[in-house]
N, C-alpha and C positions, 0 to 999 in steps of 0.2 A: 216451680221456678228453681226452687235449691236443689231437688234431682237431675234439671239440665245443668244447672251450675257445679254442682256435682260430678256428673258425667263427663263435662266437658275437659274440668281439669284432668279429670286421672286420663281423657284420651291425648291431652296435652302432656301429661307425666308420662304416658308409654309412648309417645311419638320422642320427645325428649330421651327416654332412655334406648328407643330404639337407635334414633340419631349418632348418640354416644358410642353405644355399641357398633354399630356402623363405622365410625371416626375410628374407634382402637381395633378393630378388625383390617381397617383399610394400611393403619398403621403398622399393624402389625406383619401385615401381608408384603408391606415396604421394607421395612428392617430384615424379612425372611429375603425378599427379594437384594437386600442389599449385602446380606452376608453368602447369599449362595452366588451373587456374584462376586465376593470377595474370595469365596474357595475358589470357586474355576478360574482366578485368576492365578491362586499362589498355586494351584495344584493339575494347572493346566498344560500336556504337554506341547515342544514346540511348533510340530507340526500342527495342530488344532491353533495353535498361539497364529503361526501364520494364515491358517487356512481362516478364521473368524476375526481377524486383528485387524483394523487399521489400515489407510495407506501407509501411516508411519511406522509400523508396525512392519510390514513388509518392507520397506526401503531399507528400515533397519537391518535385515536378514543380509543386505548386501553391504552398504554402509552402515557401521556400527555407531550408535548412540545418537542417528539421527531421530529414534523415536523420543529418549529421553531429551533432546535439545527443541524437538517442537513443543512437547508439555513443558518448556520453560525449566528442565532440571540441565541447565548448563553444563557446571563443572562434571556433574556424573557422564552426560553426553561426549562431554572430552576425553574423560580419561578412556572411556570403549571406544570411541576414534582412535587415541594415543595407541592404544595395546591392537588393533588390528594393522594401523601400519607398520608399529614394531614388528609384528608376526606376517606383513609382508614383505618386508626389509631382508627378516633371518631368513626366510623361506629363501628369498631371490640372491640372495649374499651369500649364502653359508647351507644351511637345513636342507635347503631342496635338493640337492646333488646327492649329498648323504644318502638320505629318505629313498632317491630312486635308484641309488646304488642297491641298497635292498632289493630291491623287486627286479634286477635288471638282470639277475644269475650269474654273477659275479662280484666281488669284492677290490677290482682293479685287475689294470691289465696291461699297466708300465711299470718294469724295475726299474726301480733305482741302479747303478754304476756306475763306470766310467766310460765316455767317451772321448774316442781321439778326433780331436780339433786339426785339422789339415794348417790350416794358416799360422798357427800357432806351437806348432809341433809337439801339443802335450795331450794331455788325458785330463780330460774336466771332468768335473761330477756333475750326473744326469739325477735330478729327484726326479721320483717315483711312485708310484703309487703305496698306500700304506693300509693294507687291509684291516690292521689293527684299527687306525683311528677312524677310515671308514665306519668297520661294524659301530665303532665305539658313537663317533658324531650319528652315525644312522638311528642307531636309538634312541637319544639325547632327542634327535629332531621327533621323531616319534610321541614323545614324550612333552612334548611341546607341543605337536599338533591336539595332542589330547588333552592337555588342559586349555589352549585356545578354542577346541568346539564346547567344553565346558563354559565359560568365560560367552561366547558367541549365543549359547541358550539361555544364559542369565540374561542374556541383552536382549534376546525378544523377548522373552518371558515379563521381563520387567515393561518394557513396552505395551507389551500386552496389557497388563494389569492398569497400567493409566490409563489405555480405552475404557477401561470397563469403570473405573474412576470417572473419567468424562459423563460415559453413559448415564452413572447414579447421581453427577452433580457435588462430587466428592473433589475436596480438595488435596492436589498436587503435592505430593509432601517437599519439603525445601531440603537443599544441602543439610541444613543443621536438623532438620530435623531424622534425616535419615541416618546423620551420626550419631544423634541422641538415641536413635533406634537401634543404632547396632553396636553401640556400649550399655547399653540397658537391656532391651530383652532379647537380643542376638549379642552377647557379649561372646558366649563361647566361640564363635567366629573366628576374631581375632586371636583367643586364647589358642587353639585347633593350629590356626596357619604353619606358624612355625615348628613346631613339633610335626605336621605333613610336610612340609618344603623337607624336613631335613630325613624323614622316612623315607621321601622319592629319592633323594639324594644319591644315599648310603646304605638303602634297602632295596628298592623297588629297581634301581636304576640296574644295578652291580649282578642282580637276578634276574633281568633280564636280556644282560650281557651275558650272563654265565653260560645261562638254559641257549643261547644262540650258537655260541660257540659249540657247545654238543654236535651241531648239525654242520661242524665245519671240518677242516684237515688240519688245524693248528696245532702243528706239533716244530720237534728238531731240524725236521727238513722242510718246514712250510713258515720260515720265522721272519716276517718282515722288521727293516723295510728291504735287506736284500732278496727277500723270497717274498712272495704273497701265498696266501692260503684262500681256500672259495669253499662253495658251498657244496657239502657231499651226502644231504637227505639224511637218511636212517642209517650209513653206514657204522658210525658208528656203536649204534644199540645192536646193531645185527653182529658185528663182531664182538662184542659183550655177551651177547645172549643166544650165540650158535655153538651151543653145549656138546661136547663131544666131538668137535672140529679145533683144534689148535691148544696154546698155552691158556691164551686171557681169558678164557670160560671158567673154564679149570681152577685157574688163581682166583677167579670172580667167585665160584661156587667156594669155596674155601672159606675167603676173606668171610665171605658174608654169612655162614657158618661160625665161624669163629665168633664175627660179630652181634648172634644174637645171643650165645651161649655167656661169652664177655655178657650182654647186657640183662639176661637174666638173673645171672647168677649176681653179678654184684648190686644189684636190685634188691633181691628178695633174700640173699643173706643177711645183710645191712639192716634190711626192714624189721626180719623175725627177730635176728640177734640183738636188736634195739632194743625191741617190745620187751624179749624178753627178760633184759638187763633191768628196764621200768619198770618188770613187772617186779623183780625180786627186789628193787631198793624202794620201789613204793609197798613194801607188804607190812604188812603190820609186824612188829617188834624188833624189824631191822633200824638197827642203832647208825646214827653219823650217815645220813642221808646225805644232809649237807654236804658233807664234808666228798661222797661219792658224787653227787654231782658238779661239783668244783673239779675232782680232778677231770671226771670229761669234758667241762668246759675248757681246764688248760689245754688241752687236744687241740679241741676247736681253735683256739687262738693263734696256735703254731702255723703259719703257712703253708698252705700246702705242697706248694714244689719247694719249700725247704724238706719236709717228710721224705715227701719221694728222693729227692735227689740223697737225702740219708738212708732212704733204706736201698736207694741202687750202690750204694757206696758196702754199706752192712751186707747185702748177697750178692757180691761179687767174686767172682771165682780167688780173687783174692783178699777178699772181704774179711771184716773181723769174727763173722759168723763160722767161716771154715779156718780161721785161725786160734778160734778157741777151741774146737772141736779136733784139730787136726784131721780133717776132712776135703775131700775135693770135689764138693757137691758144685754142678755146676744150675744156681737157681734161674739162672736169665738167660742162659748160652746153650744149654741143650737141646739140640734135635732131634733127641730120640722119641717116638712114639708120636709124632705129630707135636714136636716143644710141648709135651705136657708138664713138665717141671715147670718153665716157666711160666706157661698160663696158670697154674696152679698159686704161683708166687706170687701174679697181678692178685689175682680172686682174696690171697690171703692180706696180702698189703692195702687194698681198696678197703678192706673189712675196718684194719684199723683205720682207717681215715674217713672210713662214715658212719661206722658206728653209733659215736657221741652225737652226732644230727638225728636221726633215727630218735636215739636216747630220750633225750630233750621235748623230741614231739611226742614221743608218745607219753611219758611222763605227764603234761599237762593233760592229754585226753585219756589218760586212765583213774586221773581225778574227777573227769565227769560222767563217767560210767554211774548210769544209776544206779546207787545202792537198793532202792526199793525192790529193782528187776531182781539183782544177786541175793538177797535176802528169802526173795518168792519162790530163787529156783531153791534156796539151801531146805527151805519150809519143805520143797516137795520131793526131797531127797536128792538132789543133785548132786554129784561129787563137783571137784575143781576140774576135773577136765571136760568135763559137760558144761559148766559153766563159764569154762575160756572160749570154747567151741561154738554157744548156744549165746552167749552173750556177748562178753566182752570183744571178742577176734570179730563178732558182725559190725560191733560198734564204731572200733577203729577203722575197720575196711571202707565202712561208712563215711566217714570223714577225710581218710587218707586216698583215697582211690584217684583224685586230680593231682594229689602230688608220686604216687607209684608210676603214675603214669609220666609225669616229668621227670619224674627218676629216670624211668625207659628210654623216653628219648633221647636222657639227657648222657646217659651210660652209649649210647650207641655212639653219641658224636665224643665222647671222652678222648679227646686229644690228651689231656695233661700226661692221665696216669700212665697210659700205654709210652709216648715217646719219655716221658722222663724217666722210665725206669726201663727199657729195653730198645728204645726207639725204633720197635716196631720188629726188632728181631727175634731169634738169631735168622741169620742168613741162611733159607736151606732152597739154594739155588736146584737142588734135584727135582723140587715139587713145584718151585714156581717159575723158575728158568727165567726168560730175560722180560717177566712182566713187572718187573723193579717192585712185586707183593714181597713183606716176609715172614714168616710165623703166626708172628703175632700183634698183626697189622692189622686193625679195624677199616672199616673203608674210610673213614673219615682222616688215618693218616697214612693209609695206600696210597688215597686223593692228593695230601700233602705231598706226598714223596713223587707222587707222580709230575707235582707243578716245577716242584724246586730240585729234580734233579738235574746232573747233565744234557739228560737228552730228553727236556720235556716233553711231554702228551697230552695237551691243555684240552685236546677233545675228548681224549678218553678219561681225563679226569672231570670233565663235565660233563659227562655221561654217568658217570659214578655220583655227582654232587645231585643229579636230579633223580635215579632211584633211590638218595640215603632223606630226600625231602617229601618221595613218595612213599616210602615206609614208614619213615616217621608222622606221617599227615595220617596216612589209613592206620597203623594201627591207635592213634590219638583218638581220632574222631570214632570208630570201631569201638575201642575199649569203653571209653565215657559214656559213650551212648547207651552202652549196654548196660553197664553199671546201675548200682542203687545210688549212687549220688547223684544220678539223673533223674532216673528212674523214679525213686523213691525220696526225694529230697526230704517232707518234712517228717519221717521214720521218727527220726529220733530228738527231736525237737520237746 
C-alpha cells in the first residue's frame, strides 16, 4: 500500500511538473509570438503594411489617419487628415504647376513687357513668366512631395501596427501616452526636427537649386523676368570639358591646376612647419616655452582678414615692403611666368597664418607619443631621424590624417586668402581671354566672380560649383578610407 501511495504521488509530482512546464512554454511561445509581432510591425515595410494590414489600413493609404481614428487614436487621426489636405490644397493652389513645369521641358514660355492697349492709347505691362521662380517653386514642391510620402508611410505603418495590436489583444496606446512616449524614449525626435527643417532649408534646398541650374542657359542673356532661360542637358559640362576646342577648357585646366597646387602646398607646408616648430619648443632644455607658445597664440587671436588685408597692404607694388628696400618688386601684380611671384606670395603669407594652428596641435600630440616606443628605439641604436620617421611622424599622421584631410578641402574652397590679398589676379587676359578666370583664381572664386560679374554665367558657375563638391567628396572619402585612421584605428591606443 505505501509503494502505490508512493508511486502515485511522484506520478502526480511529474504530471504537475509536466503541466507547469507546459503552461511556461506555452507562455513563452506567446510573448515570442507577441514581440515578433511587435517587430514586423515597427519594421515592416509599406507595401507588406498594405498588402497584410487591415481594411483600415488600406483606406488609410488613400484617406489618412482613417486607420488611427477607427482604433479610437482621434487627435493623431486628425492631424494625418489635416497634413494630407494641406498637401492637397499646395499641390492644387500653388506645387503642382511648379512640379510639372519640371517635367514639361521648359521653364516658361510668356515674357513679360509691354503691351499696347488700342482703347487706351498706352503700353501696359504684360507679366510673364519667371523661370527663375519656377525652377525655384519647382523644387520647394518637390521637396514637399517628399516629405509628404514620408509623413503618408508613418501613417500606414502606424496603422499597421494596431492591427497587429488588435491581433495580440494589446492595448491601443492613448494620445498621452504616445506623448509620454516620444519625450521619453523617442525624445531625440523632437530634439532632430529642427536642426532638419533648417538643413533642408538652407542646405539641401539651395543644392539642389544650384546642381539644376548647371543643366540650364542662365546667364546675361537668359535673365528673367525680361528673358527666360530652359533647359539645355549637358551642354554645359561639354563645354567645360571639350579640351582643346575654345577658351573655357583652357582657363578650366588652369584654374584647376592652380587649385590643387594652392591646396597642397598650403597643406602640407603648415602641417611640417608646425610639427616642426613643436617639435623644437617641446625638446628638452628649450627654455621659455611658455612664453613661445603665447606669442603664437597672439597670432591666432588677430583676425584673419585683418592679417591679410595688412599683408595686401605691406606687398603692394606700393607697399612698405618695397619702400624700405627701395625696390619695385611687383608680389601680387606680376604676370611673368605663369604669376609665379604672386602665387608664391599667397603660399608664403598662408604659412604665416596657419602656422600657429598646426603648432598648437601638434604640441599636445607630441606629449603623447610614447616615451617607452622612443626609449626602445634609442636602446637599439636609433638616431633622431629614424626615430622621427619610425615613430613619431607615424604617430601624428595617425591622429591627424581627418584633419589633413580638412585642411585639403578646406584650402581648395579658400575664398578668404586668395580674394583678400589679390582678388583672384593679376589680370592676364592673354591666357584666359573673356572667361572672366585670372591668375590666381581658385575655382571656388572663378565661381564667385563668375556669379557677381557684369555679365553673369550662373550655369557655368554651377557647373563648376558641382565638379569643386566632386573633388572634394572623392578625394575625402579616397584618402580616409585609405588611411590608418581607418584602417588601423586602435594602432596607437
Amino acid at each position: 500500500m505505501k509503494r502505490c501511495e508512493t508511486g502515485a504521488k511522484a506520478r502526480d509530482k511529474r504530471n504537475g511538473k509536466m503541466k507547469r512546464n507546459g503552461k511556461m512554454k506555452r507562455n513563452g511561445d506567446e510573448e515570442r509570438k507577441t514581440e515578433t509581432a511587435a517587430t514586423d510591425g515597427k519594421n515592416a515595410g509599406v507595401f507588406y503594411a498594405l498588402k497584410n494590414g487591415s481594411a483600415a489600413t488600406k483606406i488609410s493609404a488613400a484617406f489618412m489617419g482613417v486607420g488611427q481614428i477607427m482604433r479610437g487614436q482621434i487627435v493623431k487621426g486628425a492631424l494625418y487628415l489635416a497634413v494630407e489636405t494641406a498637401f492637397i490644397l499646395f499641390m492644387v493652389f500653388f506645387g503642382g504647376g511648379y512640379a510639372a513645369h519640371l517635367f514639361s521641358g521648359n521653364l516658361g514660355t510668356k515674357v513679360s513687357g509691354e503691351v499696347w492697349n488700342e482703347e487706351t492709347q498706352v503700353f501696359e505691362k504684360a507679366a510673364g513668366d519667371n523661370s527663375f521662380l519656377i525652377l525655384l517653386y519647382g523644387v520647394v514642391s518637390l521637396v514637399v512631395i517628399l516629405l509628404f510620402a514620408l509623413i503618408w508611410a508613418a501613417n500606414v505603418k502606424g496603422s499597421y501596427r494596431n492591427d497587429l495590436r488588435v491581433k495580440q489583444n494589446e492595448k491601443i496606446p492613448s494620445l498621452k501616452e504616445d506623448i509620454s512616449d516620444l519625450f521619453n524614449k523617442k525624445f531625440y525626435i523632437p530634439l532632430l526636427v529642427p536642426p532638419f527643417i533648417g538643413l533642408l532649408l538652407f542646405t539641401v534646398l539651395p543644392l539642389i537649386f544650384m546642381i539644376l541650374i548647371a543643366f540650364t542657359n542662365y546667364d546675361y542673356n537668359h535673365m528673367p523676368p525680361g528673358k527666360l532661360f530652359d533647359w539645355v542637358g549637358m551642354q554645359g559640362f561639354k563645354a567645360l570639358f571639350s579640351f582643346g576646342s575654345g577658351e573655357l577648357p583652357a582657363a578650366f585646366l588652369q584654374v584647376l591646376l592652380w587649385t590643387f597646387v594652392w591646396a597642397f602646398f598650403a597643406t602640407f607646408t603648415n602641417f611640417f612647419l608646425g610639427l616642426l616648430l613643436a617639435m623644437l619648443i617641446n625638446k628638452k632644455g628649450v627654455r621659455g616655452k611658455a612664453f613661445f607658445r603665447a606669442a603664437f597664440v597672439t597670432a591666432i587671436a588677430v583676425p584673419q582678414f585683418v592679417t591679410l588685408l595688412l599683408m595686401q597692404k605691406i606687398l603692394d607694388r606700393n607697399g612698405i615692403l618695397n619702400v624700405i628696400f627701395h625696390s619695385n618688386v611687383l608680389f601680387l601684380t606680376d604676370t611673368r611666368y605663369h604669376a609665379l611671384i604672386p602665387k608664391i606670395s599667397i603660399i608664403l603669407v598662408n604659412i604665416w597664418i596657419g602656422v600657429p594652428y598646426t603648432l598648437l596641435m601638434c604640441s599636445g600630440l607630441l606629449m603623447n607619443v610614447p616615451e617607452s616606443s622612443i626609449e626602445a628605439a634609442k636602446m637599439d641604436g636609433a638616431n633622431p631621424v629614424q626615430i622621427f620617421f619610425k615613430i613619431t611622424l607615424p604617430y601624428i599622421l595617425q591622429m591627424t590624417t581627418p584633419y589633413l584631410i580638412t585642411q585639403f578641402v578646406g584650402n581648395i574652397n579658400n575664398f578668404n586668402v586668395i580674394w583678400l590679398l589679390t582678388n583672384g589676379g593679376p589680370v592676364d587676359s592673354v591666357r584666359f581671354g573673356s572667361t572672366k578666370a585670372q591668375a590666381t583664381d581658385l575655382l571656388v572664386t572663378w565661381l564667385y566672380r563668375l556669379t557677381t560679374d557684369a555679365n553673369p554665367q550662373y550655369n557655368v558657375a554651377s557647373v563648376i560649383g558641382i565638379v569643386i563638391f566632386v573633388i572634394c567628396a572623392a578625394l575625402s572619402l579616397l584618402t580616409f578610407n585609405r588611411s590608418g585612421a581607418n584602417k588601423n584605428e586602435e594602432a596607437f591606443q
